[in-house]
Steps between C-alpha positions, in 0.01 A plus 500: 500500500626639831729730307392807752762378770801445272497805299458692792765359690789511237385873449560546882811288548660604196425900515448540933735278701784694684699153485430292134461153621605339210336165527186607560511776209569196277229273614245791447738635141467105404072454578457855311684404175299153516162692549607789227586157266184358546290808425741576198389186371151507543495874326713348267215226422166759542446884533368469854538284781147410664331483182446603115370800645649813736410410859557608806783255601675673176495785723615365821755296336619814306563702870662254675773463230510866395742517827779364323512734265 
């Protein structure tokens, strides 16, 4: 998914830098709304996202976007 990098990096560049670089915050604002739009609708399709069942990805996915909140 590679989600890790992108989430983390429009937390840091948006809520961190001493200088807001503005093109950069909008290449990483732009990739998070296109990631948050594809797992809206997946959820929107299925209760989880690995499987019909809980699993661990669930979780992981579940922490990395919990940031944004």
């Amino acid at each position: 998914m590679g989600c890790l990098w992108v989430v983390n990096g429009f937390c840091h560049l948006y809520a961190y830098t001493w200088t807001k670089m503005e093109l950069t915050i909008n290449r990483y604002t732009m990739a998070t709304k296109c990631q948050l739009d594809v797992l809206d609708n997946n959820l929107a399709k299925k209760t989880y996202m690995a499987s019909k069942e809980y699993r661990i990805a669930d979780s992981i996915i579940w922490l990395w976007y919990c940031q944004l909140a």
